[in-house]
N, C-alpha and C positions, 0 to 999 in steps of 0.2 A: 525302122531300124533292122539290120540284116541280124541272121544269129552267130553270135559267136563262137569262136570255137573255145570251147571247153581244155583246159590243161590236164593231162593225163596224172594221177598222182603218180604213179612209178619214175613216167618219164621225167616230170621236173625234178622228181628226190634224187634220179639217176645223173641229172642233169646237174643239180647243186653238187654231188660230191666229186663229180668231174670238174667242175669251175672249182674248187675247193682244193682240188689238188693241182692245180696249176697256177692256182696262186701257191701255193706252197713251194712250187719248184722253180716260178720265176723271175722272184723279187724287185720286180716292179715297180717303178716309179710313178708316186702318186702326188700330185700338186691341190694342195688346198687351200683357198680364201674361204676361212670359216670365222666364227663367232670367235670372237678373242677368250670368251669361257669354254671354248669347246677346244681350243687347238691342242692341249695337253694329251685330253680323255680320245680325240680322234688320233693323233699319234700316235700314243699307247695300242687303240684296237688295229690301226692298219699295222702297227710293228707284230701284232699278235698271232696275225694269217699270214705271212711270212712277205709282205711289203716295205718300201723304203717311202713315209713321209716326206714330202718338203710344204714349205709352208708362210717362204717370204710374201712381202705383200710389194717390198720397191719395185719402183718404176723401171728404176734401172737395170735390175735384175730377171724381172718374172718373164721376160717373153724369154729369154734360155732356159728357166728352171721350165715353164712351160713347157719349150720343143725336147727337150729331155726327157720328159715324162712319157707316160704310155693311159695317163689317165686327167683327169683335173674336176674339180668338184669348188662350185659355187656357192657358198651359202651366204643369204642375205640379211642375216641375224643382227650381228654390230656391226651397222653398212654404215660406215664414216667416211670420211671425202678419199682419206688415201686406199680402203678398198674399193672404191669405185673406181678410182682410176685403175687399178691394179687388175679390177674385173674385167675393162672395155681392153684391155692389152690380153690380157691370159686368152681371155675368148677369141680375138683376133689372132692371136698364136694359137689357138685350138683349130678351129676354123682353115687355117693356112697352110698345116702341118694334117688338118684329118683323124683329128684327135679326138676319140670321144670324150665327150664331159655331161657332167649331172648340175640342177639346177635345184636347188632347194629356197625355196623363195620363204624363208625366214618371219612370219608376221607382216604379211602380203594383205591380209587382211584388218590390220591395224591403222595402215598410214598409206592415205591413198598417192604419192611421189611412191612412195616401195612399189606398190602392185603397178603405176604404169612403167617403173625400170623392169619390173618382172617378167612384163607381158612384153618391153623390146627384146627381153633376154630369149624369151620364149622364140619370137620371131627369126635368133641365130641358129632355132635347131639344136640345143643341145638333144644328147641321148636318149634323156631320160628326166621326167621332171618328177623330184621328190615331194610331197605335201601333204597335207592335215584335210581334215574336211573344212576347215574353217576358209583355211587359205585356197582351198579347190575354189570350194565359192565364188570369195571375192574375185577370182582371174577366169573364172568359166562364166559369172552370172548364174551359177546355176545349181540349184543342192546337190551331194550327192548321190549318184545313183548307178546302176552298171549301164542304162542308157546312155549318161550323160556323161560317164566316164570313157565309155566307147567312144561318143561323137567327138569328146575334145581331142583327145588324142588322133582319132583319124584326121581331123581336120587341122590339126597342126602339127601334123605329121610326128610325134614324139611317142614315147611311153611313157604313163602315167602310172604314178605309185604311189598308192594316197593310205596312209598310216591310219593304222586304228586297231580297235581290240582285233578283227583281223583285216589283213593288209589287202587290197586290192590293186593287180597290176594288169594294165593294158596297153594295146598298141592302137587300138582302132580295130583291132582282127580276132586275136587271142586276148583272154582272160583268164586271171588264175588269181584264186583267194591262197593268202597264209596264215591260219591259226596258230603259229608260234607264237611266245613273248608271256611275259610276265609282270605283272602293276607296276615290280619292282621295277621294271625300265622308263617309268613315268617319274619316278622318285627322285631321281638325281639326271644333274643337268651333262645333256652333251650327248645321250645315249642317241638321237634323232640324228643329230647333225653328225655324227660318227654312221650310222646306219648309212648315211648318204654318201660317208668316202668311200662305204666298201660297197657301193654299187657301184661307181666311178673304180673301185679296184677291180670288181669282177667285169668292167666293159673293158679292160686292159686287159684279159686274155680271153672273153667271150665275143664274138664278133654280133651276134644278136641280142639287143639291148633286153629284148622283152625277156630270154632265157636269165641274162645277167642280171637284173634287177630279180627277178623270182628268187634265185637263187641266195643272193646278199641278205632279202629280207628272212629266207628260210634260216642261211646260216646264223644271223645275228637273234632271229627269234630262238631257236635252239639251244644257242651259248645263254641267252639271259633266263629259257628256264631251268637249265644245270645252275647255274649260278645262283639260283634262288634256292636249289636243292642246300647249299650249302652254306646261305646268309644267314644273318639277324635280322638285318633292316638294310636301309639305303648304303653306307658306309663300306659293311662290310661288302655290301653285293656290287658295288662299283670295282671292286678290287678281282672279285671272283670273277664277273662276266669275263674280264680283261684274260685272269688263266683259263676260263671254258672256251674261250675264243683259239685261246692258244693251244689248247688241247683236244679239242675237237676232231673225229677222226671221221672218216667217209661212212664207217659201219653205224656209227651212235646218231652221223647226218641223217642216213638212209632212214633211220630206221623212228628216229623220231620228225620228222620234215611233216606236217602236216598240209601241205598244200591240194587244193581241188580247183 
């Protein structure tokens, strides 16, 4: 295994509040096929960083909402017959248009029909694939590890962004961990599947996936531990993440971003 290269902390914190402000200034269009329990909590957070949700699943519709978009985000959550179809058209308009999009493969390791749609999915090249250690597994064969999170990603050519108490993202080349986040984003549902439209946000004005993704998971781990500064429990902190998202500025980014 070659070495990789190391993430600068300055330069990704410097990096996230540079992709932080250009979502802010240019309201971008973000298409989503997510969890029918998530599509609220993810609308809310891409409305919060100054993007435009869309979110149909018709047949007849999503390849326009698709080529419209400047992003699209996959999730495999409540994968029922009419988001699958709606997935193999978005992606095809992804694909045709040169759209980036993010793949969050949902409980890949639950139900083995999920992980082999997952692993076609993986085969289109999305940007950037979202997941848990569980679901890395079941689609790598393989545990966790930064070995093995390098090999897969170089060899299927993607970035991989695999969620945990801290987050690890690679391309096959670079790697960077982020110790943002708070239990409280384990508490209430959507907070994952919403993390994964604002990396599909920040590949709509970042042209390098591996920067984009670092950065999505720096900014949404940061808003959920402000937002804990200010909770009780699950309830209220679903509420607050949504204004810490929104109020987020590049100096509080900078300066709390823990990534190495």
């Amino acid at each position: 295994m070659h070495h990789p290269q190391a993430t600068s902390r300055n330069d990704a914190a410097l990096a996230a509040c540079d992709i932080l402000a250009r979502l802010r200034s240019r309201r971008l269009r973000v298409h989503c096929i997510t969890n029918a329990v998530a599509q609220n909590f993810t609308a809310n957070v891409l409305l919060a960083v100054g993007c435009i949700p869309s979110m149909t699943l018709s047949a007849e519709e999503i390849d326009s909402f698709v080529t419209s978009a400047q992003a699209l985000l996959v999730n495999l959550g409540t994968f029922d017959a009419e988001r699958r179809e709606a997935t193999a058209i978005a992606v095809e308009a992804a694909t045709r248009n040169k759209l980036p999009w993010v793949l969050d493969p949902v409980f890949a390791d639950r139900v083995k029909p999920r992980a082999t749609f997952a692993r076609e999915l993986i085969d289109r090249r999305p940007a950037v694939v979202r997941l848990n250690h569980s679901e890395f597994a079941a689609l790598s064969d393989s545990s966790l590890s930064h070995d093995s999170a390098l090999s897969y990603a170089s060899s299927n050519r993607i970035v991989v962004a695999v969620s945990g108490e801290t987050d690890l993202i690679t391309d096959g080349q670079r790697i960077a961990a982020v110790s943002n986040g708070d239990p409280l984003m384990a508490k209430i549902t959507a907070v994952g599947c919403a993390g994964s439209a604002l990396v599909a946000a920040c590949l709509g004005v970042e042209a390098d996936p591996f920067r984009a993704a670092t950065a999505a998971l720096a900014i949404i781990g940061v808003a959920g531990e402000l937002a804990a500064e200010k909770s009780n429990g699950p309830g209220s902190f679903a509420v607050a993440i949504i204004d810490r998202l929104h109020c987020l500025d590049e100096s509080t980014l900078s300066a709390r971003a823990r990534i190495s």
